[in-house]
N, CA, C and O atoms as CSV, one atom per row, in Angstrom:
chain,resi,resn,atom,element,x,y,z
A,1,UNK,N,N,-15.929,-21.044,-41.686
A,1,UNK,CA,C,-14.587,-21.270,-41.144
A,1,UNK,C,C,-13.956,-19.960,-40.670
A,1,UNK,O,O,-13.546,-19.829,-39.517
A,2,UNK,N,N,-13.878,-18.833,-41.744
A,2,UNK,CA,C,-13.024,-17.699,-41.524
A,2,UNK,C,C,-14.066,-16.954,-39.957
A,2,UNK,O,O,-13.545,-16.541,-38.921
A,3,UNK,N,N,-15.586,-16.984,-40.261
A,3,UNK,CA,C,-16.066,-16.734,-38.660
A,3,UNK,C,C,-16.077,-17.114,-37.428
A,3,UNK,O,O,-16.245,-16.405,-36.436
A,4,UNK,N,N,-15.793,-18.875,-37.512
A,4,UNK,CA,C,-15.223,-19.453,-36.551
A,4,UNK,C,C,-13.518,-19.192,-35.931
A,4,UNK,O,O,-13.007,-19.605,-34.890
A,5,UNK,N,N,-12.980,-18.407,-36.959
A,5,UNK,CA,C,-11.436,-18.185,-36.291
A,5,UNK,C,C,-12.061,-16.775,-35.760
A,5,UNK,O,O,-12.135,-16.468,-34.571
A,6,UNK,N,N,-12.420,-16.113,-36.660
A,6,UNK,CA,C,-12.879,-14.361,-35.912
A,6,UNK,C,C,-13.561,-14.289,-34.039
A,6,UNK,O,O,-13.408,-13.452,-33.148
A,7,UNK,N,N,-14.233,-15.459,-34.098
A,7,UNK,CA,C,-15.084,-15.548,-32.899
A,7,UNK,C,C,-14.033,-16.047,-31.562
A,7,UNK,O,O,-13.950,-15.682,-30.389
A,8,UNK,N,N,-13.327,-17.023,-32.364
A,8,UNK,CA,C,-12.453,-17.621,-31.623
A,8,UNK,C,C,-11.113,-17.137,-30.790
A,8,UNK,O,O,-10.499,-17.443,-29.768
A,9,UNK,N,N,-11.022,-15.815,-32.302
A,9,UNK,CA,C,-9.830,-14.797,-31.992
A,9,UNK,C,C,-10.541,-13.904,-30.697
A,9,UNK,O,O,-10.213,-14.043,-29.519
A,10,UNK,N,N,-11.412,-13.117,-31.119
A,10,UNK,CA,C,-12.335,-11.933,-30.760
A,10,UNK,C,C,-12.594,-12.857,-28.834
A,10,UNK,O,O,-12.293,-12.140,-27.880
A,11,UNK,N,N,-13.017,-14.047,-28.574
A,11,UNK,CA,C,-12.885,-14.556,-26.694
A,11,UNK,C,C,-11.439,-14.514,-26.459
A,11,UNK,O,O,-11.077,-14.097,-25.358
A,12,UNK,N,N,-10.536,-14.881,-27.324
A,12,UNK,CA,C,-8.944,-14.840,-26.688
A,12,UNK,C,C,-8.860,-13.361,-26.143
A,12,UNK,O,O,-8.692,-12.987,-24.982
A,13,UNK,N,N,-9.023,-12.612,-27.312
A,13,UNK,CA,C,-8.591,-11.128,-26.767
A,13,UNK,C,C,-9.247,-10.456,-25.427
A,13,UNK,O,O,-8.717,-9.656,-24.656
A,14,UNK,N,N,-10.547,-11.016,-25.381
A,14,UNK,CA,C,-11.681,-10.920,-24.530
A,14,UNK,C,C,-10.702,-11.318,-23.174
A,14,UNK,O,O,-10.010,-10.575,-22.477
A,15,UNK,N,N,-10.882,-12.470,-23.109
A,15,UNK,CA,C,-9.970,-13.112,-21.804
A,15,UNK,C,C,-8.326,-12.549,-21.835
A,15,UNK,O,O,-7.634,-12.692,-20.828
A,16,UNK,N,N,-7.818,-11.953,-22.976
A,16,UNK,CA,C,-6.822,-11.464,-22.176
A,16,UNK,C,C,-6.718,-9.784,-21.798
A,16,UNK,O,O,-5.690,-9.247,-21.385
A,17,UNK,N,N,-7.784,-9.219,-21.993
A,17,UNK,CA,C,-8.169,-7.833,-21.798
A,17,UNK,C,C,-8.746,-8.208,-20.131
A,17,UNK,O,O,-8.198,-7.558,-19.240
A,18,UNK,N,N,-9.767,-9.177,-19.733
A,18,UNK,CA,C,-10.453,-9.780,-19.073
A,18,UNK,C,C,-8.815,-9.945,-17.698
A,18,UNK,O,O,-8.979,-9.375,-16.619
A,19,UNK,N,N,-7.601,-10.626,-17.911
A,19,UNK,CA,C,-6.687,-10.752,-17.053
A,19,UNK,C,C,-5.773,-9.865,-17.310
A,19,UNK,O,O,-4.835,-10.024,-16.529
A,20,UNK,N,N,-5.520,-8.609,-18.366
A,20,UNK,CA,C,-5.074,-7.232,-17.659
A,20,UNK,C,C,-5.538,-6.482,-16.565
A,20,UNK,O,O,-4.928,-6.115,-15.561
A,21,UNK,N,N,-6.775,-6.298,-16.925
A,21,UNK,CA,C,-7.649,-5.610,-15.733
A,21,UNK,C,C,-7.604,-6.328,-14.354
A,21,UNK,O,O,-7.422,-5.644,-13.347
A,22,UNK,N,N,-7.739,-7.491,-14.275
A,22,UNK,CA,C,-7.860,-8.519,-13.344
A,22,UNK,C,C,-6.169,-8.049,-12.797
A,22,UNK,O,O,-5.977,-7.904,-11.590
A,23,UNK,N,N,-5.293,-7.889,-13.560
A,23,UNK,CA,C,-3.407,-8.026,-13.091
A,23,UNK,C,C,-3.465,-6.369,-12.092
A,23,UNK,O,O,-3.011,-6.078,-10.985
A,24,UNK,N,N,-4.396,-5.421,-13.323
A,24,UNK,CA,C,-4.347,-3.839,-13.008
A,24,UNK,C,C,-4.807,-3.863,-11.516
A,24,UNK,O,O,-4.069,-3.657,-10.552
A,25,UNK,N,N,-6.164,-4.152,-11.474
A,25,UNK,CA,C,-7.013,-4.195,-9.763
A,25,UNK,C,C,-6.338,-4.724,-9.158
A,25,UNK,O,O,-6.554,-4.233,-8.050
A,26,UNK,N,N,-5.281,-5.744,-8.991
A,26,UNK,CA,C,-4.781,-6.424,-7.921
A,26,UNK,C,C,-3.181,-5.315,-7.501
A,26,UNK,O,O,-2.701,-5.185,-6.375
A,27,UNK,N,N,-2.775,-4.805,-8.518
A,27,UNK,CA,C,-1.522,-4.141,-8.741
A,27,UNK,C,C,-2.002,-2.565,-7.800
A,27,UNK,O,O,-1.141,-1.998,-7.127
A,28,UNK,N,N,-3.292,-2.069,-7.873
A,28,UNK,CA,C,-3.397,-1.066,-7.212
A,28,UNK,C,C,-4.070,-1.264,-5.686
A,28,UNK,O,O,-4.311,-0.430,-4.813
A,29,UNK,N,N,-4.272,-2.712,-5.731
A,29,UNK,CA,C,-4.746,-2.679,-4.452
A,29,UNK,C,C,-4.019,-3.091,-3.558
A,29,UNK,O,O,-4.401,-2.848,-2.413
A,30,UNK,N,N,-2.309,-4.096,-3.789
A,30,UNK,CA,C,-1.299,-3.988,-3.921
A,30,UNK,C,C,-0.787,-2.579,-3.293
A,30,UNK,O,O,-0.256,-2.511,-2.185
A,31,UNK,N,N,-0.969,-1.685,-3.974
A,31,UNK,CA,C,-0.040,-0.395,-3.972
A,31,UNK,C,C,-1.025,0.630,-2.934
A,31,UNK,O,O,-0.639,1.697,-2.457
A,32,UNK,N,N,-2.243,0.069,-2.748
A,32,UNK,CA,C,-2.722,0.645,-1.667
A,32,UNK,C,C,-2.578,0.271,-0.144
A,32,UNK,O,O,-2.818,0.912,0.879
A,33,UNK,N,N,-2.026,-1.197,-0.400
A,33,UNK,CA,C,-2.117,-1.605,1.247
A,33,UNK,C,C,-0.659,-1.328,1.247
A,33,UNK,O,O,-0.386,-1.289,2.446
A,34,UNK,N,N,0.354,-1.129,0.625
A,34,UNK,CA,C,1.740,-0.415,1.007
A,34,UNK,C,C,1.913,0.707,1.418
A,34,UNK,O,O,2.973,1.018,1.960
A,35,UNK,N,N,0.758,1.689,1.227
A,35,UNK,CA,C,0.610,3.312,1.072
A,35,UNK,C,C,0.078,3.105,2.640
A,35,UNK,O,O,0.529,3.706,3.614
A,36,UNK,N,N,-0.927,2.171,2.650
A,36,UNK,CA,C,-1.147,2.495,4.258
A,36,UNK,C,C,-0.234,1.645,5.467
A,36,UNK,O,O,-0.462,1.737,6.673
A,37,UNK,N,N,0.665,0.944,4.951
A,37,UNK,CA,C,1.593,0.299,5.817
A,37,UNK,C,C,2.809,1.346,6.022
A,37,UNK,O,O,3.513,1.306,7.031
A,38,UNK,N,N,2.940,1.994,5.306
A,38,UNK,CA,C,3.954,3.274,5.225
A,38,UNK,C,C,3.074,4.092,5.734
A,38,UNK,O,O,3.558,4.681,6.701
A,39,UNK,N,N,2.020,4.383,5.518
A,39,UNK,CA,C,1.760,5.737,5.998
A,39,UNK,C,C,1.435,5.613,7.760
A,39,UNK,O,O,1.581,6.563,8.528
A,40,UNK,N,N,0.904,4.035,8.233
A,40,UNK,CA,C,1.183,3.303,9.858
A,40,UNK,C,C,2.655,3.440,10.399
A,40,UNK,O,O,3.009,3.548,11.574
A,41,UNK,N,N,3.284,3.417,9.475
A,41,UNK,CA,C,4.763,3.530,9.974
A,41,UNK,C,C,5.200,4.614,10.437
A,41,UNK,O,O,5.697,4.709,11.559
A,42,UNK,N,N,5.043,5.727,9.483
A,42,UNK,CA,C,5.033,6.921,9.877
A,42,UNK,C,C,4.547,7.590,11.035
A,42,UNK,O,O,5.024,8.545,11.647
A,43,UNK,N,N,3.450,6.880,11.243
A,43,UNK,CA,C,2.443,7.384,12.358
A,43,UNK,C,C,2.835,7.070,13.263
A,43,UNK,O,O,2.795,7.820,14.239
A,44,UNK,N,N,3.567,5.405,13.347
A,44,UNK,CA,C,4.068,5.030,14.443
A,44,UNK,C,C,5.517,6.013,14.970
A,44,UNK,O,O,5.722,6.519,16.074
A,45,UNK,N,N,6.128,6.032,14.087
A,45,UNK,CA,C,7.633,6.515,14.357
A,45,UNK,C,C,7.364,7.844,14.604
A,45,UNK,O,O,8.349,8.489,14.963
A,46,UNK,N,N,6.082,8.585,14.499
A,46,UNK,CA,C,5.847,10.211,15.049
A,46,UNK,C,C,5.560,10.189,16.066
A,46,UNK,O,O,5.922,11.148,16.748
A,47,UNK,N,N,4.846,9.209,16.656
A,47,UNK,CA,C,4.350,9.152,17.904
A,47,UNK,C,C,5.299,8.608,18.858
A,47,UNK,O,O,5.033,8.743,20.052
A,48,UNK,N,N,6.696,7.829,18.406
A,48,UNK,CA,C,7.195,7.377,19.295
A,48,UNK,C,C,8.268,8.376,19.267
A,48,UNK,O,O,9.193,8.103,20.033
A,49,UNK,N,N,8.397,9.444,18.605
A,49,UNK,CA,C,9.679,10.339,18.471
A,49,UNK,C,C,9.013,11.172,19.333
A,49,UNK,O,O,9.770,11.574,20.217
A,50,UNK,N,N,7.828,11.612,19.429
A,50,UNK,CA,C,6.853,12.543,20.184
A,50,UNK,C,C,7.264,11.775,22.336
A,50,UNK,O,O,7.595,12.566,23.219
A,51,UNK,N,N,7.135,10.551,22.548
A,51,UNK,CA,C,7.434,10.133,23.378
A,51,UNK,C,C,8.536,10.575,23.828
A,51,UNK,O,O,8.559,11.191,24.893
A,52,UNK,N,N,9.442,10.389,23.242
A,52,UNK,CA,C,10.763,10.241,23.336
A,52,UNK,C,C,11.633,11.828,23.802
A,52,UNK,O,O,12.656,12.021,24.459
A,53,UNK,N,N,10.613,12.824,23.071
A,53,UNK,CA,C,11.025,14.178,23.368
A,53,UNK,C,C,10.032,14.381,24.485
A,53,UNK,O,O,10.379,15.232,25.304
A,54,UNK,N,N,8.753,13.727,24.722
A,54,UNK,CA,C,8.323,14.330,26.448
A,54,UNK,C,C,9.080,13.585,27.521
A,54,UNK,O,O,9.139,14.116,28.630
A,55,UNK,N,N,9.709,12.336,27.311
A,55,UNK,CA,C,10.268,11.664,28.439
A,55,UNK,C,C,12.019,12.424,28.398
A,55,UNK,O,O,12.805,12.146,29.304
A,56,UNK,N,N,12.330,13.142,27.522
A,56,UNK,CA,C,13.970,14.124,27.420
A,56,UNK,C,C,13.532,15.551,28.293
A,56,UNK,O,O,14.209,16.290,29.008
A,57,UNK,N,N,12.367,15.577,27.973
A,57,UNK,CA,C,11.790,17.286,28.670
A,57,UNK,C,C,10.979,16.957,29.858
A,57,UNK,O,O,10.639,17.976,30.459
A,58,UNK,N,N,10.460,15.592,30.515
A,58,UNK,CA,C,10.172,15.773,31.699
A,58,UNK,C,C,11.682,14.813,32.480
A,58,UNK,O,O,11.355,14.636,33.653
A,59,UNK,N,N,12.503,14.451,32.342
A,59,UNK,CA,C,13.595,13.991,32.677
A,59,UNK,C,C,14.828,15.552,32.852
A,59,UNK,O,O,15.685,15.539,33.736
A,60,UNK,N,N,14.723,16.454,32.116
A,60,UNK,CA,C,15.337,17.331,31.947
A,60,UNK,C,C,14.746,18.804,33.450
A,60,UNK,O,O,15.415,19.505,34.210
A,61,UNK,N,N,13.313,18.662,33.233
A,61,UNK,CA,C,12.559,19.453,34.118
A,61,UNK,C,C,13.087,18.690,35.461
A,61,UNK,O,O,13.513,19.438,36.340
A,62,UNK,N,N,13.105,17.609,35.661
A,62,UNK,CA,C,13.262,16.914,37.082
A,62,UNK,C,C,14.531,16.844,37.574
A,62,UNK,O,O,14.921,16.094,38.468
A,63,UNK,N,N,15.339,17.866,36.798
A,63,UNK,CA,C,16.723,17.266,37.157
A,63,UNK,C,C,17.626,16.209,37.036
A,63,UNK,O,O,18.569,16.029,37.805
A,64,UNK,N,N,17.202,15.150,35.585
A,64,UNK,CA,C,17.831,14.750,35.006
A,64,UNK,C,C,17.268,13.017,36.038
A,64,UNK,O,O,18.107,12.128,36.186
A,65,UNK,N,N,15.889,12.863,36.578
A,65,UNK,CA,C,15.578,12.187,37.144
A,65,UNK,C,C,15.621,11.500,38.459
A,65,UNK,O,O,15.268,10.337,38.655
A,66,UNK,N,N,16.130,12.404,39.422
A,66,UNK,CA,C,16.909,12.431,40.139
A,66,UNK,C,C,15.726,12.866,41.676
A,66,UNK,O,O,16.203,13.007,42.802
């Protein structure tokens, strides 16, 4: 009896060690596709600030487009 609760205890803990890890991997992979949605963002908003200062400096060179 008392080995049948030990065994019984000993898979619970199993399966819930089993869905920490399972919660952990999803939580960092999670936190990885945010890191690269931010870090796309960034990229985007450099490149369009980068635009934005060659179309002020060839608008500026031309005489204001004129």
């Amino acid at each position: 009896m008392t080995t049948t609760i030990l065994l019984i205890t000993a898979i619970v803990l199993q399966l819930v060690a089993l869905a920490a890890a399972g919660w952990l991997v999803w939580e960092l992979r999670a936190a990885d596709v945010r890191e690269e949605q931010l870090r796309r963002a960034r990229r985007r908003n450099r490149s369009d600030d980068d635009a934005e200062a060659l179309m002020r400096a060839v608008t500026s060179r031309d005489g204001g487009g004129q």
